[in-house]
ZAMINU-302438 format. One record per residue (C-alpha): residue number from 0; residue in three letters; x, z, y. Coordinates in Angstrom, 2 decimals, padded with zeros to 5 digits. Layout:
<sites>
{num=NUM&residu=Ala&X=X&Z=Z&Y=Y}
...
</sites>
This chain:
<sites>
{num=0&residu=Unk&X=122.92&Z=097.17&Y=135.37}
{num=1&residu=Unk&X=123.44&Z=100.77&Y=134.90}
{num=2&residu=Unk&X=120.93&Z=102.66&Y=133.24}
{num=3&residu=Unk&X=119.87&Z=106.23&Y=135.22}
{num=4&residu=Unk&X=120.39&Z=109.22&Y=133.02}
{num=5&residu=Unk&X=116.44&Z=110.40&Y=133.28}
{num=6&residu=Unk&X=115.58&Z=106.98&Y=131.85}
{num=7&residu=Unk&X=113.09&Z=107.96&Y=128.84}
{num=8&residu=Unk&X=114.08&Z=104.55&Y=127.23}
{num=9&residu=Unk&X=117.33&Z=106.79&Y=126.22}
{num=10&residu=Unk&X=116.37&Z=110.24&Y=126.81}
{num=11&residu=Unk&X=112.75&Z=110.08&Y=125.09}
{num=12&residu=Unk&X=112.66&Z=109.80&Y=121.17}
{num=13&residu=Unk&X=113.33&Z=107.07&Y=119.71}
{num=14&residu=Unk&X=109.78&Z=106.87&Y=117.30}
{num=15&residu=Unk&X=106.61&Z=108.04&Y=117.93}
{num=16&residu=Unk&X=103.94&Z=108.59&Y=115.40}
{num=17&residu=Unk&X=100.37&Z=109.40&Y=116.31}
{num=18&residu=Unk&X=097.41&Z=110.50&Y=114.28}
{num=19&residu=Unk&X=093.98&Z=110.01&Y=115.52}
{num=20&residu=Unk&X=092.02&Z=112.74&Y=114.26}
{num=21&residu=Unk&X=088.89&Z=111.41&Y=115.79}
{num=22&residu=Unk&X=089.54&Z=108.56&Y=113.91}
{num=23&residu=Unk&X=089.48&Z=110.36&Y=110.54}
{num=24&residu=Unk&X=086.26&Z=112.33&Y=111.39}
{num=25&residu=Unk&X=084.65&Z=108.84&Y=112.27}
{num=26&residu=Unk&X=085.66&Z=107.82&Y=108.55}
{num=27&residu=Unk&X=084.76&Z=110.80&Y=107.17}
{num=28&residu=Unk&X=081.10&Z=111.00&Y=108.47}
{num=29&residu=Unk&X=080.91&Z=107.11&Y=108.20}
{num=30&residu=Unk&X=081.16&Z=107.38&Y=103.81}
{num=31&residu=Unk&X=078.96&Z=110.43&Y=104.39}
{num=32&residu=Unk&X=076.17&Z=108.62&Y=105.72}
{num=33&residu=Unk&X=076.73&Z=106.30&Y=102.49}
{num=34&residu=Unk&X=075.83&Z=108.63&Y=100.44}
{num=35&residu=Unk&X=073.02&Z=109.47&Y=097.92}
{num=36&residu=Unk&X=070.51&Z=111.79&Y=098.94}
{num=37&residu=Unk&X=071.66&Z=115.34&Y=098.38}
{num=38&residu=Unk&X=075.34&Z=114.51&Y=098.08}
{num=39&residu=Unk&X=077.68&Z=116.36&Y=099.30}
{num=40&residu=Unk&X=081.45&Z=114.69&Y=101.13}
{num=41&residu=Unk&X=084.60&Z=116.44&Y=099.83}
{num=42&residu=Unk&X=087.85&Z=115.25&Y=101.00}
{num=43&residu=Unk&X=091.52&Z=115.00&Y=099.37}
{num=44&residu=Unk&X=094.17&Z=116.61&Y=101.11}
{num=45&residu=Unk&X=096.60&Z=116.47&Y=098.49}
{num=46&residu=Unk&X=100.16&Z=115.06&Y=099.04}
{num=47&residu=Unk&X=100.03&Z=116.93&Y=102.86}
{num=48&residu=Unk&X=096.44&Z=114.89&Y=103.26}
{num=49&residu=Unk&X=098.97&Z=111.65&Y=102.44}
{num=50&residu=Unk&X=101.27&Z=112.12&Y=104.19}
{num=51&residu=Unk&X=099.00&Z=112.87&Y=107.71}
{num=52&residu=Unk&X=099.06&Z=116.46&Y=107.94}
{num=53&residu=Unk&X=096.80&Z=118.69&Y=105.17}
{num=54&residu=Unk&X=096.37&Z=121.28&Y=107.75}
{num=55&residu=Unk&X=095.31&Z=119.33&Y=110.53}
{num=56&residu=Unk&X=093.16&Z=117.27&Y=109.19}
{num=57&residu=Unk&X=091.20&Z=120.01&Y=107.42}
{num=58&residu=Unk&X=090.67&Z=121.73&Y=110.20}
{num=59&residu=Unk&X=089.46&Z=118.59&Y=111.81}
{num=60&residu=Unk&X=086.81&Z=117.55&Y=108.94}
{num=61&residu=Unk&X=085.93&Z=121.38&Y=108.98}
{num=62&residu=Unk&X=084.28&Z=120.55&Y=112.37}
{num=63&residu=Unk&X=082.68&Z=117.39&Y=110.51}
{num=64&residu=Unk&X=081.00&Z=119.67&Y=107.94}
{num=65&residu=Unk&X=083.36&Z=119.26&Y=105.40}
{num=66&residu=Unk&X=083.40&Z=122.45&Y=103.03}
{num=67&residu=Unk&X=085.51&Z=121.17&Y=099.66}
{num=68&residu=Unk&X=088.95&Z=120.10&Y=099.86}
{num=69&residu=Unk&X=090.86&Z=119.17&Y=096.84}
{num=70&residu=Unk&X=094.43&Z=119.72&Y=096.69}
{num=71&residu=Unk&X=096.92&Z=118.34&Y=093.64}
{num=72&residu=Unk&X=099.31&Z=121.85&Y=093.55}
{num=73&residu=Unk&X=098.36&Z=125.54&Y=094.00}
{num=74&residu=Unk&X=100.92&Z=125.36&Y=096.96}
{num=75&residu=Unk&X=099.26&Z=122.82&Y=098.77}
{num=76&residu=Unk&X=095.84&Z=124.84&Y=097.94}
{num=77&residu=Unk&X=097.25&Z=127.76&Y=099.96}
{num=78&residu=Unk&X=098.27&Z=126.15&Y=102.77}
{num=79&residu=Unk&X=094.71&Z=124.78&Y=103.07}
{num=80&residu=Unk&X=093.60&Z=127.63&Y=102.84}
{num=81&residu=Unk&X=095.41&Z=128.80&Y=105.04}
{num=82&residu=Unk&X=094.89&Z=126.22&Y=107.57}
{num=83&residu=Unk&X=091.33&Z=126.62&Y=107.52}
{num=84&residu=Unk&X=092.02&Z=130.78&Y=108.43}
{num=85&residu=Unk&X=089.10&Z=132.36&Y=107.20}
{num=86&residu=Unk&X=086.60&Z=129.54&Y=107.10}
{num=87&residu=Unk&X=084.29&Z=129.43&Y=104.69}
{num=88&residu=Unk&X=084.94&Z=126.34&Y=102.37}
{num=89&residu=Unk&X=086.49&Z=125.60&Y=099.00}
{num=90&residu=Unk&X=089.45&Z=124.51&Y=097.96}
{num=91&residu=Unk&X=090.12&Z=123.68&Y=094.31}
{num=92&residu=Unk&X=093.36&Z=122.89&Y=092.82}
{num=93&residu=Unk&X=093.28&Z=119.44&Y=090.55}
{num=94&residu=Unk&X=096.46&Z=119.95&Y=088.53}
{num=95&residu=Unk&X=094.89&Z=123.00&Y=087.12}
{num=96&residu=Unk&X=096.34&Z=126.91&Y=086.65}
{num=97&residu=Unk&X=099.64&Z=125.96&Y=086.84}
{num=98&residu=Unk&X=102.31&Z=126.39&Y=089.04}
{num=99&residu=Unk&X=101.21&Z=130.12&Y=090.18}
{num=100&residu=Unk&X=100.27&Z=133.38&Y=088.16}
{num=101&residu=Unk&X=095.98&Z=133.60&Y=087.74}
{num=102&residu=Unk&X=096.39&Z=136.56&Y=089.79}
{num=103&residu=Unk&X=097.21&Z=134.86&Y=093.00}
{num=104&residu=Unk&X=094.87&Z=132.04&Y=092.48}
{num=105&residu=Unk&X=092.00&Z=134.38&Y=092.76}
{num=106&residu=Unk&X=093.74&Z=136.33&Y=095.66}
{num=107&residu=Unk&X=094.32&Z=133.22&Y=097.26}
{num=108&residu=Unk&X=090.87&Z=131.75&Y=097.08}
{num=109&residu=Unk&X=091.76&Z=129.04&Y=095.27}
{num=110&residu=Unk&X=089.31&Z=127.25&Y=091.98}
{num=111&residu=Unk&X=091.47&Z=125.43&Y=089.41}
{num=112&residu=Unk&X=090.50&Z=122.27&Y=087.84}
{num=113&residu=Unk&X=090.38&Z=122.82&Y=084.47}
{num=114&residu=Unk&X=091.86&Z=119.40&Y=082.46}
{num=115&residu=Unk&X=092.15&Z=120.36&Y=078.96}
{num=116&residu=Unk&X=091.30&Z=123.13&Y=076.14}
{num=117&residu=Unk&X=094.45&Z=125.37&Y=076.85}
{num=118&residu=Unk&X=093.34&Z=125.17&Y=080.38}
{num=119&residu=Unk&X=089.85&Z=126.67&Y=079.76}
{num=120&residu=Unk&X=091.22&Z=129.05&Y=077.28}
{num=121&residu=Unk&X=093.47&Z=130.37&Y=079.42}
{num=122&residu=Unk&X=090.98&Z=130.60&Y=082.47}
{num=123&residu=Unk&X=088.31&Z=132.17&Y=080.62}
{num=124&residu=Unk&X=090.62&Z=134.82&Y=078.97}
{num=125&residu=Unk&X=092.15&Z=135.75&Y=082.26}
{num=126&residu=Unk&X=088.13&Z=136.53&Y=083.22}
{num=127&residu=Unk&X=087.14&Z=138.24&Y=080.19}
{num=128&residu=Unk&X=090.44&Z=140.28&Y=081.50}
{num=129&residu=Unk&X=089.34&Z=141.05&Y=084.62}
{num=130&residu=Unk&X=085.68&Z=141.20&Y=083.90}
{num=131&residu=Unk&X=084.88&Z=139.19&Y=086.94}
{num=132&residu=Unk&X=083.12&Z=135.86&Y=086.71}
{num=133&residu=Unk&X=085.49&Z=133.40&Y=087.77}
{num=134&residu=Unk&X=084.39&Z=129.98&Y=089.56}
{num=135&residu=Unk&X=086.01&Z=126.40&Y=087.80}
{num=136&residu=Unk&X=085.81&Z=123.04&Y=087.81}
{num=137&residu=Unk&X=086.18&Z=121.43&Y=084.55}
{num=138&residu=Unk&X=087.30&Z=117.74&Y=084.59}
{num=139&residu=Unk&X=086.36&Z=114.98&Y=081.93}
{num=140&residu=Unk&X=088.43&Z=112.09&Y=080.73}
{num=141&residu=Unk&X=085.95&Z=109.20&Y=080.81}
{num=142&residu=Unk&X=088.74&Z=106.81&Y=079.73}
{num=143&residu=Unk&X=091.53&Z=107.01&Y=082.53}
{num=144&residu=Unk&X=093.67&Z=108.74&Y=079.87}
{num=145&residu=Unk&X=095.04&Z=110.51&Y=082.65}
{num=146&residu=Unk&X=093.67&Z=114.65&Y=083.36}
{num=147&residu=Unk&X=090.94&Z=115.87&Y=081.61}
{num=148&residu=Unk&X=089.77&Z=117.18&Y=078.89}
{num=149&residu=Unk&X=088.73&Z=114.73&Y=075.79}
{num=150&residu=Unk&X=085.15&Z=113.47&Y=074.06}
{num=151&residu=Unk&X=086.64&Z=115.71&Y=070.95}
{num=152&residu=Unk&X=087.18&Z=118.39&Y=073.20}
{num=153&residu=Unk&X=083.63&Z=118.37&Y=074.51}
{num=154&residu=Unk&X=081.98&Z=118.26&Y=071.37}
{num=155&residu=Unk&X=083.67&Z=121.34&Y=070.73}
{num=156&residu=Unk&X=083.11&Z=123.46&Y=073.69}
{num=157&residu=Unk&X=079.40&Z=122.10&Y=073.02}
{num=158&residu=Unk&X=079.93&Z=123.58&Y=069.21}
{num=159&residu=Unk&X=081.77&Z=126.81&Y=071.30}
{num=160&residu=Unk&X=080.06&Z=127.75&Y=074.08}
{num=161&residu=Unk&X=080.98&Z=131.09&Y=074.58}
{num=162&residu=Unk&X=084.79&Z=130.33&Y=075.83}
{num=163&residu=Unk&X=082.70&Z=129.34&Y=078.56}
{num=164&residu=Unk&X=080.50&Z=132.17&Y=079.69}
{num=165&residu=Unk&X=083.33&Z=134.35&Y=081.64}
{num=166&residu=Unk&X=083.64&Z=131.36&Y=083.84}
{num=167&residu=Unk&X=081.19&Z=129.95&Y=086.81}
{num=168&residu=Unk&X=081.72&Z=126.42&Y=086.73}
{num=169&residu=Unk&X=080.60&Z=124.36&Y=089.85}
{num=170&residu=Unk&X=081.82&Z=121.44&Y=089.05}
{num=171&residu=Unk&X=082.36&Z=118.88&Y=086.25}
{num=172&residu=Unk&X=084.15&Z=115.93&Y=087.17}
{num=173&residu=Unk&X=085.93&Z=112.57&Y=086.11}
{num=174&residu=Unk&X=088.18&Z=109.99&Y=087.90}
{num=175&residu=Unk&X=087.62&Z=106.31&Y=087.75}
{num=176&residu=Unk&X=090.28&Z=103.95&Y=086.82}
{num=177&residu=Unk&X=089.22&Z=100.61&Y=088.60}
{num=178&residu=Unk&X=086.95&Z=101.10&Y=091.21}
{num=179&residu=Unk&X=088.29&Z=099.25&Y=093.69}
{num=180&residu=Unk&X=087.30&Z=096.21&Y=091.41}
{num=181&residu=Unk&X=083.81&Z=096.18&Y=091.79}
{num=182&residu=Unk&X=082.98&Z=094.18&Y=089.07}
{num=183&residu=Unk&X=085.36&Z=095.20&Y=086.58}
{num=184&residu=Unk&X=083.79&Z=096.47&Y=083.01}
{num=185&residu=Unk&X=085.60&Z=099.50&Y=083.38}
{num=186&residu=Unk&X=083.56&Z=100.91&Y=086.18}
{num=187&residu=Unk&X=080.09&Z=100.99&Y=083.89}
{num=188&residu=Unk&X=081.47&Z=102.10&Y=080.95}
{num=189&residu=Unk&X=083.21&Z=105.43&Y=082.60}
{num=190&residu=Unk&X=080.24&Z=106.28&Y=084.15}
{num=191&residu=Unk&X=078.12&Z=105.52&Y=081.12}
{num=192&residu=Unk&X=080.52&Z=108.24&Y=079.66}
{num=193&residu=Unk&X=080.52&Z=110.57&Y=082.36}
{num=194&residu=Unk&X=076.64&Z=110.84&Y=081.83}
{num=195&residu=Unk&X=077.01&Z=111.29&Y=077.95}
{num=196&residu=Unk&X=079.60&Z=113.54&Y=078.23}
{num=197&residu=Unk&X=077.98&Z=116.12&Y=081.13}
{num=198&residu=Unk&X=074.64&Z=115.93&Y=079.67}
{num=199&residu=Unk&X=076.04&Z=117.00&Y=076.16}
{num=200&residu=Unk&X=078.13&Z=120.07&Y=077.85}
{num=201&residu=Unk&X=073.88&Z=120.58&Y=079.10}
{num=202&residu=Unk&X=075.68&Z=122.88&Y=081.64}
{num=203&residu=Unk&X=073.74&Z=123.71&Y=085.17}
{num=204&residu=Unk&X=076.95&Z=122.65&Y=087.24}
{num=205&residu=Unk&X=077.15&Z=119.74&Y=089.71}
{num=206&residu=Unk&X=078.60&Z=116.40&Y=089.27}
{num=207&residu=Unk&X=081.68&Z=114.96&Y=090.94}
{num=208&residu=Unk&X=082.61&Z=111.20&Y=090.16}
{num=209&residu=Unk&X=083.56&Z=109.11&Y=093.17}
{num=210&residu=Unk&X=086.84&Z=108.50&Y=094.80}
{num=211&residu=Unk&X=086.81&Z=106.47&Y=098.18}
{num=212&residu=Unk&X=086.21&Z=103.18&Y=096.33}
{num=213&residu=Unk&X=083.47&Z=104.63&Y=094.15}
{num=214&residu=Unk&X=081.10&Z=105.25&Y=096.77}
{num=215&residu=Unk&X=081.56&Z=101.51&Y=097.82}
{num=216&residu=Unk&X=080.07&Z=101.10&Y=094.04}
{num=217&residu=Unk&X=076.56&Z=102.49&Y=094.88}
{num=218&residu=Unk&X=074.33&Z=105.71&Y=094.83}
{num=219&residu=Unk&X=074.70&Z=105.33&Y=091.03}
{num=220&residu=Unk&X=078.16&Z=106.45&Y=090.93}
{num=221&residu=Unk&X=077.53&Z=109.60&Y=093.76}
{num=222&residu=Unk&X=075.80&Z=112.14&Y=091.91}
{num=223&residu=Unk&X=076.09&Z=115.44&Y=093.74}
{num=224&residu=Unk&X=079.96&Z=115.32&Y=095.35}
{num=225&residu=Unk&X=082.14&Z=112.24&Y=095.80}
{num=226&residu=Unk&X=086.43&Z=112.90&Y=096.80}
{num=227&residu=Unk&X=087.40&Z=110.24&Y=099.04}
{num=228&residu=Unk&X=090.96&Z=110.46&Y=100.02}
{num=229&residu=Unk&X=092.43&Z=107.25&Y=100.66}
{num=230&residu=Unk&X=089.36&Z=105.72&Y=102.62}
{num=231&residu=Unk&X=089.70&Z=109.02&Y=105.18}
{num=232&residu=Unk&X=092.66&Z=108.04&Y=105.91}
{num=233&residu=Unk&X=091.80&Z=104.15&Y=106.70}
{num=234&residu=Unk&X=093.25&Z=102.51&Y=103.65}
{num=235&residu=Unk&X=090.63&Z=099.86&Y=102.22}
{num=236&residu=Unk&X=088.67&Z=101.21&Y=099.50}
{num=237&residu=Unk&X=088.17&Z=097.79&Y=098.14}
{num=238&residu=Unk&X=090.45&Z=095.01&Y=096.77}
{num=239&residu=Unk&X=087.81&Z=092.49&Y=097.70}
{num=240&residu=Unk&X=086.16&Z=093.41&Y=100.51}
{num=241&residu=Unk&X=086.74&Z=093.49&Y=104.51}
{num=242&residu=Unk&X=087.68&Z=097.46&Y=105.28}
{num=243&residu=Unk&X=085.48&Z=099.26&Y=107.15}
{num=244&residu=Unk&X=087.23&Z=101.86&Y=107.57}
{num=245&residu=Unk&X=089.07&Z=103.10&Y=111.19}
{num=246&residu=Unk&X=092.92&Z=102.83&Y=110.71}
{num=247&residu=Unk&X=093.86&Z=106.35&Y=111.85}
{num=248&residu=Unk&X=098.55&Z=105.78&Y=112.50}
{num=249&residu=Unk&X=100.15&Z=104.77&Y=115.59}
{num=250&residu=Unk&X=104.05&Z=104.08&Y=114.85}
{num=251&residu=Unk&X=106.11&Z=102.80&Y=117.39}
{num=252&residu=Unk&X=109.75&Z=102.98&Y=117.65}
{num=253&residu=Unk&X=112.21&Z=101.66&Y=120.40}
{num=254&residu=Unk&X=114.11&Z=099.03&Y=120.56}
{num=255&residu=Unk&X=118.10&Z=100.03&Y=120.79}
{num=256&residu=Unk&X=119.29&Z=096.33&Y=121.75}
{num=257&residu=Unk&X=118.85&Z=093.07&Y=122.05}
{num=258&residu=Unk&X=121.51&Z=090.58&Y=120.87}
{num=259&residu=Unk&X=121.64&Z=086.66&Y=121.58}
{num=260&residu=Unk&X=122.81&Z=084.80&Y=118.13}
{num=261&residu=Unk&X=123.53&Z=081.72&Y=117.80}
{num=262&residu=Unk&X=122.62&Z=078.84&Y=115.30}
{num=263&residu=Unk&X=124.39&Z=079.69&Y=112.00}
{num=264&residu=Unk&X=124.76&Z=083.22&Y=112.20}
{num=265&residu=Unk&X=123.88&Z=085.71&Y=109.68}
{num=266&residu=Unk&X=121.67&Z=088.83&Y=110.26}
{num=267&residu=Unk&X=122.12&Z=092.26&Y=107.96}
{num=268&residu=Unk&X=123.31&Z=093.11&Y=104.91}
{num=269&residu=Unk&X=124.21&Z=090.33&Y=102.38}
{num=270&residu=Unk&X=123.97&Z=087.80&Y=104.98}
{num=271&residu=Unk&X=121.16&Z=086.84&Y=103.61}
{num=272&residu=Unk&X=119.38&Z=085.45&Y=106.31}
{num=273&residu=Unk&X=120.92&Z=082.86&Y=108.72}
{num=274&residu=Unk&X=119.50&Z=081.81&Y=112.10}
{num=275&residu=Unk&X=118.68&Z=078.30&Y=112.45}
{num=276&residu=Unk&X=118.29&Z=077.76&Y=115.88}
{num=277&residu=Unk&X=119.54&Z=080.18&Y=118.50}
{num=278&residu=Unk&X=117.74&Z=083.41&Y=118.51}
{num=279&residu=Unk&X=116.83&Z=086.41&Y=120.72}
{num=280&residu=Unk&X=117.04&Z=089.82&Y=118.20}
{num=281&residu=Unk&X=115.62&Z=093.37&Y=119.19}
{num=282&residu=Unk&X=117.49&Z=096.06&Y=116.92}
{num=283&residu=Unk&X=114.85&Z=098.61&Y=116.02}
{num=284&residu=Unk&X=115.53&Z=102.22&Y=115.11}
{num=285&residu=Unk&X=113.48&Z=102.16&Y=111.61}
{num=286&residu=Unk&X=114.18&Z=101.65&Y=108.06}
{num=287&residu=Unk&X=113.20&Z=102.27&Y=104.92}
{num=288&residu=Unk&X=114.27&Z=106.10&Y=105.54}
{num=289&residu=Unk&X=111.17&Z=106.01&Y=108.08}
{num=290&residu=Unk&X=109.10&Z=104.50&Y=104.82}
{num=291&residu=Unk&X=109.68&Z=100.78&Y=106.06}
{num=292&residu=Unk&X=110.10&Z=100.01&Y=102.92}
{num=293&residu=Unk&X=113.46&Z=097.61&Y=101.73}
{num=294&residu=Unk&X=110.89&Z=095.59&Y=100.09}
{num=295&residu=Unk&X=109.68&Z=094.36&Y=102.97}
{num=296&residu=Unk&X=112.48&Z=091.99&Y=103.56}
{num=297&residu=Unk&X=111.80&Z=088.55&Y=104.11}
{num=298&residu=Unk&X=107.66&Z=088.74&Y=104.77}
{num=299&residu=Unk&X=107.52&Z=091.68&Y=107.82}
{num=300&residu=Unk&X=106.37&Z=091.61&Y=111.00}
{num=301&residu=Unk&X=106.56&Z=093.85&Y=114.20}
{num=302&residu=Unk&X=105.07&Z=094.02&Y=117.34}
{num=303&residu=Unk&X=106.37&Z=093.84&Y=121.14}
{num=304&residu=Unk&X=103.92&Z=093.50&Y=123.74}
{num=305&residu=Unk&X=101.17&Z=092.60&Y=121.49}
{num=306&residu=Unk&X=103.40&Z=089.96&Y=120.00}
{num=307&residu=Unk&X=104.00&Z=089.34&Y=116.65}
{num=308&residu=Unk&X=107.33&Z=089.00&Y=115.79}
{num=309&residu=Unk&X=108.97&Z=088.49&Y=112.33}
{num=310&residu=Unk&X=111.62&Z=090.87&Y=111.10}
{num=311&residu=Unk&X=114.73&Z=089.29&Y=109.32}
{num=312&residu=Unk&X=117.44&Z=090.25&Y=107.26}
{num=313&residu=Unk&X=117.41&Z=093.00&Y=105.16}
{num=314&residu=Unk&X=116.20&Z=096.29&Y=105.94}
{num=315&residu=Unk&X=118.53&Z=098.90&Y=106.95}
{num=316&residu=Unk&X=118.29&Z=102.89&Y=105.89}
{num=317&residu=Unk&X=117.95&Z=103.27&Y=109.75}
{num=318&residu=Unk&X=117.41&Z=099.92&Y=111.07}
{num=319&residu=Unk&X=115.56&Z=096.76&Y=111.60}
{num=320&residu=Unk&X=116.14&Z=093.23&Y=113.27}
{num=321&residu=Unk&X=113.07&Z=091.41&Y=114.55}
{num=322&residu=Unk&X=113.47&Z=087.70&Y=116.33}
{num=323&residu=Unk&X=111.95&Z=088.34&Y=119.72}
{num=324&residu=Unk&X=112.57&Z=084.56&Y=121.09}
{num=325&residu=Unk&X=109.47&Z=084.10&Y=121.94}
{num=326&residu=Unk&X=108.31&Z=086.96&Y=123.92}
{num=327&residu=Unk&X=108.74&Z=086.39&Y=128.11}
{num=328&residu=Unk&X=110.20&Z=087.77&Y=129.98}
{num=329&residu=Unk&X=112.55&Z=089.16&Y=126.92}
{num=330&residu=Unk&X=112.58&Z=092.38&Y=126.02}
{num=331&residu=Unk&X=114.36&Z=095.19&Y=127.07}
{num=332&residu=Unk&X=116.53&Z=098.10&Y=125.32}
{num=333&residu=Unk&X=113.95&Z=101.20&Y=125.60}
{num=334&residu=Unk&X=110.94&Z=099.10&Y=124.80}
{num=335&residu=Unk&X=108.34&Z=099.75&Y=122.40}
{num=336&residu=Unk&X=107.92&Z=098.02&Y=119.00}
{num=337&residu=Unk&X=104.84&Z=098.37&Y=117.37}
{num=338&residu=Unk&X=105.39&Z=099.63&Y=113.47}
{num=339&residu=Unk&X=101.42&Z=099.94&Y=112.64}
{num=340&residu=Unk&X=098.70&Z=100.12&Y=114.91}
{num=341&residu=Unk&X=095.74&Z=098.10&Y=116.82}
{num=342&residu=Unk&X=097.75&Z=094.82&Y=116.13}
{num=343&residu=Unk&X=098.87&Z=095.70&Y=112.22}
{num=344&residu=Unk&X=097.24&Z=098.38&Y=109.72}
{num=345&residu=Unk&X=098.93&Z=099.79&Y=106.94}
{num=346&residu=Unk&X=097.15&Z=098.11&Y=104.58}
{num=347&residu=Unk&X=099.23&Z=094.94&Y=106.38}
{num=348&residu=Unk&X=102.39&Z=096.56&Y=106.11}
{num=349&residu=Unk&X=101.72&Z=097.21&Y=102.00}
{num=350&residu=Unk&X=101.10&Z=093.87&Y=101.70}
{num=351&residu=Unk&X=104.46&Z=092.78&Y=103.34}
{num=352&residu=Unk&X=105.93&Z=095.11&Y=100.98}
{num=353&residu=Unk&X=104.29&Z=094.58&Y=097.95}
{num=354&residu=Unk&X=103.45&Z=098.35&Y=097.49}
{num=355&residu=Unk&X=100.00&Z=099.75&Y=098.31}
{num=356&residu=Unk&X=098.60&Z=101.39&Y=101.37}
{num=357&residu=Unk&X=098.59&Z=105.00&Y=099.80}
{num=358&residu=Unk&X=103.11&Z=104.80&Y=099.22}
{num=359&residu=Unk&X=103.25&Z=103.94&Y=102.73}
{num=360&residu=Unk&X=101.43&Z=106.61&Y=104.57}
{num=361&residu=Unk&X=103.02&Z=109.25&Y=102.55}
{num=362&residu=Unk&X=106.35&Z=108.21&Y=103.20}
{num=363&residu=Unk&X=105.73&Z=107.40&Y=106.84}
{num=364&residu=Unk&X=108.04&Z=108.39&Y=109.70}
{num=365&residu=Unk&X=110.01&Z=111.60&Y=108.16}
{num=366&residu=Unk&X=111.99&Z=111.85&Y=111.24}
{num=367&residu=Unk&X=109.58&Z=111.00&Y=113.36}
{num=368&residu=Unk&X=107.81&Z=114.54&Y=115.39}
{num=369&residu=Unk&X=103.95&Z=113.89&Y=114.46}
{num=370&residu=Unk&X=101.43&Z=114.03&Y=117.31}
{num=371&residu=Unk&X=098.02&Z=115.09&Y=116.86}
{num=372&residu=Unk&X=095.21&Z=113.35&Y=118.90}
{num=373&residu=Unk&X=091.74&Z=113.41&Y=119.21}
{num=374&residu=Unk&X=090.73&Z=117.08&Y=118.03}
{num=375&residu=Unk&X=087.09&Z=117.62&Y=118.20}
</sites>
């Protein structure tokens, strides 16, 4: 049967990748409601807001009340800022003064995280330089071992306390390590820390501890700001719990053919799967170029009218096989395949791949045109 030109099964694109911005406000004002009394919501929009869009989504949580966003680079801080085009709301910058000359941080609206000694050094000189009273956040290494600046290093800006006086810090901060594991030791002991440590810097600044998982840990761990990113963007925030968070990606992509195969027959690269009973394939225009991960081989599953069917053989850079058999009537070049969605989160799909939700969504559908729904 000939196909008409105008069909949109081969004129239309061939993925389509949809982020529900209503869904990410819902998330966002759901962990704000979890919150302490007094605490404020921030939200991480580092990484292009994981992959989603940085600029879209902060104008989206903007109209949710959000006022801090936390970027990783000075770049990403601008285009925030930019984003947001004149709204009034902070952005900070958690890998520090680096990456852009002082001058253009402070023309650009942007407050640095401060992680270390040279960082504060350098911050507060640049002040005393300029004579203005600069804003900061100063971050504390409660045992990560990752950014921040040490227990030595406190006890001597405690001893020192004038390399801080050119600088208006709003913040003090910390990151925790294992908070997605509830129970683990690690938890209590960081935040036993983080109180030690901030009370002996006995400066008037607020207090910023939680990630997404840590506000799961209770209104001990909220103090005045928490940064969820992860949870925003419906990954679970827990490793042991259900996740109550809205999944916020629709990818679909079409199917390019279907192909009968009989008993014995191989599928992809290697061979390394063979068929053994005869088997109705759709051909799928994904791969682990998309971010469908190779890992995935063996243990994935798609979608096709609300069916789940398995996908086999290896993946491709640009391509996927999925054994259709069982859907009826069969399916149809042009179709839809469902990637992630109502039927499978990306949580589901990290677990097929043995990765984690966060590697997924930032390496989701490159080639794929993004569309935006559900602006408030």
């Amino acid at each position: 049967m000939s196909i008409p030109l105008s069909d949109p099964g081969r004129t239309g694109p061939l993925g389509h990748l949809e982020i529900h911005l209503d869904r990410v406000r819902w998330n966002y004002l759901s962990l704000q409601k979890k919150l302490a009394k007094g605490a404020d919501c921030a939200a991480v929009v580092k990484a292009d807001a994981y992959g989603i869009g940085a600029a879209e989504v902060a104008v989206e949580l903007y109209k949710a009340n959000c006022r801090h966003f936390y970027a990783a680079h000075a770049g990403e801080g601008v285009a925030v800022r930019q984003a947001l085009n004149g709204r009034e709301a902070q952005v900070y910058v958690l890998h520090g003064p680096f990456g852009m000359k002082a001058e253009e941080f402070v023309r650009s609206n942007l407050i640095p995280v401060l992680n270390s000694w040279g960082d504060i050094e350098y911050w507060s000189g640049f002040a005393r330089k300029t004579g203005q009273r600069l804003p900061a956040v100063i971050q504390i290494d409660t045992g990560m071992n990752r950014l921040g600046v040490t227990a030595e290093e406190v006890a001597r800006l405690t001893a020192d306390p004038e390399i801080l006086k050119p600088l208006d810090v709003r913040y003090l901060l910390s990151h925790l390590a294992c908070a997605d594991e509830p129970a683990h030791p690690k938890n209590k002991e960081q935040l036993e820390a983080f109180r030690r440590l901030t009370a002996q810097l006995g400066l008037p600044s607020r207090l910023s501890f939680a990630n997404s998982a840590g506000i799961f840990l209770g209104t001990d761990y909220h103090f005045d700001q928490v940064r969820p990113g992860a949870a925003l963007y419906g990954i679970n925030p827990s490793s042991v719990a259900p996740n109550l968070m809205q999944g916020i990606v629709t990818f679909k992509v079409r199917i390019l053919q279907i192909k009968d195969v009989d008993r014995g027959e191989t599928v992809g690269y290697g061979a390394s799967y063979q068929v053994s009973t005869p088997a109705k394939l759709a051909i799928l225009s994904v791969g682990y170029a998309d971010g469908y991960m190779r890992s995935i081989t063996g243990d994935g599953m798609v979608h096709v009218r609300g069916h789940a069917c398995p996908v086999v053989g290896r993946i491709s850079m640009d391509l996927i096989a999925a054994d259709v058999t069982k859907v009826a009537p069969a399916p149809q070049a042009g179709e839809w395949a469902e990637i992630i969605g109502d039927h499978q989160t990306v949580d589901d799909v990290a677990a097929a791949t043995k990765l984690i939700g966060y590697e997924i969504l930032t390496n989701l559908g490159r080639r794929y045109k993004r569309i935006y729904s559900g602006q408030g």
